[in-house]
Residue frames as a rotation matrix with the C-alpha (Angstrom) as fourth column:
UNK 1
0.344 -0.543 -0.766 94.99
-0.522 -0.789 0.325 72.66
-0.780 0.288 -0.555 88.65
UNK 2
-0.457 -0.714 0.531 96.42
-0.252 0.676 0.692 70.02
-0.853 0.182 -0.489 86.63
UNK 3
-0.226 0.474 0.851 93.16
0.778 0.614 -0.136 69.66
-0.587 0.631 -0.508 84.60
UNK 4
0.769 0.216 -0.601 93.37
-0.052 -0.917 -0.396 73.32
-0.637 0.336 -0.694 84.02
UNK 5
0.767 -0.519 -0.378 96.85
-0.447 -0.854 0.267 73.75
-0.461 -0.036 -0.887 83.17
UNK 6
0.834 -0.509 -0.215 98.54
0.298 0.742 -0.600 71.22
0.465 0.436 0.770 80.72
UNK 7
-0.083 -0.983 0.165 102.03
0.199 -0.179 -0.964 70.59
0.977 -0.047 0.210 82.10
UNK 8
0.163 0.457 0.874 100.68
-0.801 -0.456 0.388 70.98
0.576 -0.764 0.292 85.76
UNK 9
-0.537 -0.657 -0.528 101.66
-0.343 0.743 -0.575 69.00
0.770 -0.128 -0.625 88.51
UNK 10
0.753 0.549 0.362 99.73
-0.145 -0.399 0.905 68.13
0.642 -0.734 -0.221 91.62
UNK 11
-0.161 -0.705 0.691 100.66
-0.574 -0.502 -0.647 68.98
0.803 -0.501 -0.324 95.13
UNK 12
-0.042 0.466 -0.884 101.05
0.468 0.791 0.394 66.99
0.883 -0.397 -0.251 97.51
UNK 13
0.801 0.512 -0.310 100.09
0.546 -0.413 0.729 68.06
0.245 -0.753 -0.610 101.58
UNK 14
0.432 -0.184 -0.883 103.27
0.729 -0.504 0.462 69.02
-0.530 -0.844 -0.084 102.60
UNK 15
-0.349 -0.417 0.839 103.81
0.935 -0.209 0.285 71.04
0.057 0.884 0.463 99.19
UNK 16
0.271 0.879 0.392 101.04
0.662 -0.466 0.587 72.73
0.699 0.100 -0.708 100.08
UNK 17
0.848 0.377 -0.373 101.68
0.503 -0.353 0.789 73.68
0.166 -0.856 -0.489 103.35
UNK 18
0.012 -0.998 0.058 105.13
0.815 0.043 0.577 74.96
-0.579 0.040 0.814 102.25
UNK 19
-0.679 0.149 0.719 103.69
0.431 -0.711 0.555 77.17
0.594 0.687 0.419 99.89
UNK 20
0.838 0.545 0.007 100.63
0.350 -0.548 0.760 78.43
0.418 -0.634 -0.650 102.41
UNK 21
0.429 -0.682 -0.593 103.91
0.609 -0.267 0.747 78.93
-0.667 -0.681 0.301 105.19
UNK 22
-0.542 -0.782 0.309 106.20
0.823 -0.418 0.385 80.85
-0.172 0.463 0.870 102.10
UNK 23
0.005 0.835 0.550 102.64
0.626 -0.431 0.649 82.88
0.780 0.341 -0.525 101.11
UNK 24
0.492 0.291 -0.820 102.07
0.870 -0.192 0.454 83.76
-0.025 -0.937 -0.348 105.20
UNK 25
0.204 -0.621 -0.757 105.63
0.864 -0.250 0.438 84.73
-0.461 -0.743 0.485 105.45
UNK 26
-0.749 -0.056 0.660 106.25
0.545 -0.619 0.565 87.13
0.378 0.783 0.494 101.62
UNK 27
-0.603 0.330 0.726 102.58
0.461 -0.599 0.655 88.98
0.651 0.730 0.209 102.43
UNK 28
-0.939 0.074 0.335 102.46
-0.343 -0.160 -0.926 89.32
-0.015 -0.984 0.176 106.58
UNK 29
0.119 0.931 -0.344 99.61
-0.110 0.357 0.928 86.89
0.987 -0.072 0.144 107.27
UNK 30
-0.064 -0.298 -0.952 101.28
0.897 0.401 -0.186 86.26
0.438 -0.866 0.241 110.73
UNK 31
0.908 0.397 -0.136 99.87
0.358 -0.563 0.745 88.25
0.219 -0.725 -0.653 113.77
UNK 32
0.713 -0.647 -0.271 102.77
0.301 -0.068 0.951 90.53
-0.633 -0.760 0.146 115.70
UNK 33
-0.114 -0.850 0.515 105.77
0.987 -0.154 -0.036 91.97
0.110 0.504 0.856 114.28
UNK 34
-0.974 0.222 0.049 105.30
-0.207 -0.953 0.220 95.48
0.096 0.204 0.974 113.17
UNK 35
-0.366 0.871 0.326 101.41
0.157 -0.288 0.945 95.05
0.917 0.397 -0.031 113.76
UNK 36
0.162 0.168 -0.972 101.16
0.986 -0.063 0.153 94.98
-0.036 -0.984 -0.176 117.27
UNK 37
-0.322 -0.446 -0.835 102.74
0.892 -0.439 -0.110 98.30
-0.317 -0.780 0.540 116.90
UNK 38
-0.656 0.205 0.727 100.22
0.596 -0.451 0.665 100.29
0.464 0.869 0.173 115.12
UNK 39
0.777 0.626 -0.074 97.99
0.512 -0.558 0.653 101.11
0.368 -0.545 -0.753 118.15
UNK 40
0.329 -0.729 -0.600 101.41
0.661 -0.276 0.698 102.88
-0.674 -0.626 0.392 119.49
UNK 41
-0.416 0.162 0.895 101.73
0.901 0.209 0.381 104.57
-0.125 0.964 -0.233 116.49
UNK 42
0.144 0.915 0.376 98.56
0.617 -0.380 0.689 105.90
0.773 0.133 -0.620 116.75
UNK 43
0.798 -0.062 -0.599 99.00
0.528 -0.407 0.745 107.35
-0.290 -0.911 -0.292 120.53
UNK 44
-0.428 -0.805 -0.411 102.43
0.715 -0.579 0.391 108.72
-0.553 -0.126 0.824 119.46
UNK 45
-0.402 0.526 0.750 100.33
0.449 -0.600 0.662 110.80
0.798 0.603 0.005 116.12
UNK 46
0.307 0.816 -0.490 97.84
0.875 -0.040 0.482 111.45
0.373 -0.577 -0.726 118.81
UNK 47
0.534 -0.288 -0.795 100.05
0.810 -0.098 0.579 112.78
-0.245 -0.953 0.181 121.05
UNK 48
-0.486 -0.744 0.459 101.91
0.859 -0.310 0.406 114.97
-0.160 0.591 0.790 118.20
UNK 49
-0.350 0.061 -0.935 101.52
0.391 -0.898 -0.205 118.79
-0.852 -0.437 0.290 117.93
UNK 50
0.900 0.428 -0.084 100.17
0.108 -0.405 -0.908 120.31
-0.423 0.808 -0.410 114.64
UNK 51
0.668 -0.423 -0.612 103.42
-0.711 -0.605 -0.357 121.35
-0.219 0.674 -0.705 113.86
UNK 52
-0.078 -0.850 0.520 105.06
-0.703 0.417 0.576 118.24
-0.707 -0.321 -0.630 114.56
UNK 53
0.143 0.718 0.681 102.55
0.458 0.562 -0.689 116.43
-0.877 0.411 -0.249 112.42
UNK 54
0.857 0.395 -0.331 103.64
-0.161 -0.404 -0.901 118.85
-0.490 0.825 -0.282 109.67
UNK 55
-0.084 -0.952 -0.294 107.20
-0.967 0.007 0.255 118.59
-0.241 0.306 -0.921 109.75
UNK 56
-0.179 0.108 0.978 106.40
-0.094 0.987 -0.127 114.61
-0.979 -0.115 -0.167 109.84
UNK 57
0.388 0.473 0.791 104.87
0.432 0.665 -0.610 114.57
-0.814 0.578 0.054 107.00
UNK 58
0.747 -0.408 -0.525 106.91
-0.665 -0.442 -0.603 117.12
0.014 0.799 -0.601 104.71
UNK 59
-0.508 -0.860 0.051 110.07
-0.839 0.507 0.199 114.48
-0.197 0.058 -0.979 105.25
UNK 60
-0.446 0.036 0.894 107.92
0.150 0.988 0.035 111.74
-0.882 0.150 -0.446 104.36
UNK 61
0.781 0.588 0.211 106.62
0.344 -0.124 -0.931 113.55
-0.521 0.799 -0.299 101.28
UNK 62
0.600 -0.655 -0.459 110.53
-0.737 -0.676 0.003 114.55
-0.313 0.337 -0.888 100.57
UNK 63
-0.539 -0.638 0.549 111.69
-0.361 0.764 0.534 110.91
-0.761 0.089 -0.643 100.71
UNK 64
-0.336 0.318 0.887 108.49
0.671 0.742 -0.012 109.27
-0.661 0.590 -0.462 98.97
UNK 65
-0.987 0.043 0.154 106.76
0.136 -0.288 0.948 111.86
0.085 0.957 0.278 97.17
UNK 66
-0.512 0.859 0.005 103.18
-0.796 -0.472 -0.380 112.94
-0.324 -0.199 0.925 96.81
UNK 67
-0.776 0.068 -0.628 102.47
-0.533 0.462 0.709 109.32
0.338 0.884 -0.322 95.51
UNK 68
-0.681 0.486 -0.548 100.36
0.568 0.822 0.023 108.31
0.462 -0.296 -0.836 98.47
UNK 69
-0.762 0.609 -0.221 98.68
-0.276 -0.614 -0.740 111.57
-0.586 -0.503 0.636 99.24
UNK 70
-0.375 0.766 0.522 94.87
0.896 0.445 -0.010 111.42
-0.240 0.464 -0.853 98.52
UNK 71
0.734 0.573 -0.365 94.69
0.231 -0.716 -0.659 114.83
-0.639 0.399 -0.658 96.98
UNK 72
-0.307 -0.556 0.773 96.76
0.774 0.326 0.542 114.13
-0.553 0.765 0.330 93.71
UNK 73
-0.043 0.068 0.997 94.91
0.986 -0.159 0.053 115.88
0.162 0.985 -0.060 91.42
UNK 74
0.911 0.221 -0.349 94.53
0.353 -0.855 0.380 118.79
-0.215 -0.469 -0.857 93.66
UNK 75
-0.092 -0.984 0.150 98.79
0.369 0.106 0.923 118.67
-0.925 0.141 0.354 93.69
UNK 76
-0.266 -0.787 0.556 99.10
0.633 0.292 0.717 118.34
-0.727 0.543 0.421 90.42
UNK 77
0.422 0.581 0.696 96.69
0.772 -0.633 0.060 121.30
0.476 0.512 -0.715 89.29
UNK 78
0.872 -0.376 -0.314 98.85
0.066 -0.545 0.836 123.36
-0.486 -0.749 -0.450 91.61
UNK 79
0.040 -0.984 -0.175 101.71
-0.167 -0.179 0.970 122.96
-0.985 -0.009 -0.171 89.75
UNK 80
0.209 0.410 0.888 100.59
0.890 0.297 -0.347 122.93
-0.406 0.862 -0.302 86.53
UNK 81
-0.823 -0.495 -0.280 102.12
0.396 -0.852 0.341 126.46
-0.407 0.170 0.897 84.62
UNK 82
0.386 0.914 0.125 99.29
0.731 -0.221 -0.646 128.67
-0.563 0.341 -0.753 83.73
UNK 83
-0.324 0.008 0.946 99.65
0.946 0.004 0.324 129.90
-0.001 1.000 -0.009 80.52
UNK 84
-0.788 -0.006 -0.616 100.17
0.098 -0.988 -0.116 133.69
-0.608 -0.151 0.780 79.49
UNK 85
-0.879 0.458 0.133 97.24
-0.079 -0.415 0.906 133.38
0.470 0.786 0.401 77.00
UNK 86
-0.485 0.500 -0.717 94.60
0.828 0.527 -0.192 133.23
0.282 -0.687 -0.670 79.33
């Protein structure tokens, strides 16, 4: 890095391993937490009625929005005013 970046320092091991540990902790490299609980999760969804599955998701499309559905453009051609000259 140093020979890249004028003004660069190098690191030394335990710099490093301070920054790998700060990296781990900021972008969930570590096993367990909330990932263990994704196969549970799954079994509750499973386990969820059609309608429950709808109401689920209309309160998570009232809080976040339609930003993570994967039929955007479908959405947004729906709601698009349609024009008395036509």
């Amino acid at each position: 890095m140093p020979a890249l970046f004028f003004g660069a320092r190098e690191v030394d091991y335990w710099q490093a391993m301070g920054i790998l540990l700060l990296s781990k902790i900021l972008f969930g490299g570590f096993r367990g937490g909330c990932h263990g609980r994704w196969k549970e999760r799954r079994q509750h969804w499973e386990s969820m009625t059609p309608e429950e599955r709808e109401e689920l998701k209309g309160h998570f499309k009232s809080r976040w929005g339609n930003w993570c559905s994967s039929n955007k453009g479908e959405d947004k051609a729906a709601s698009k005013p349609v024009s008395s000259a036509e």
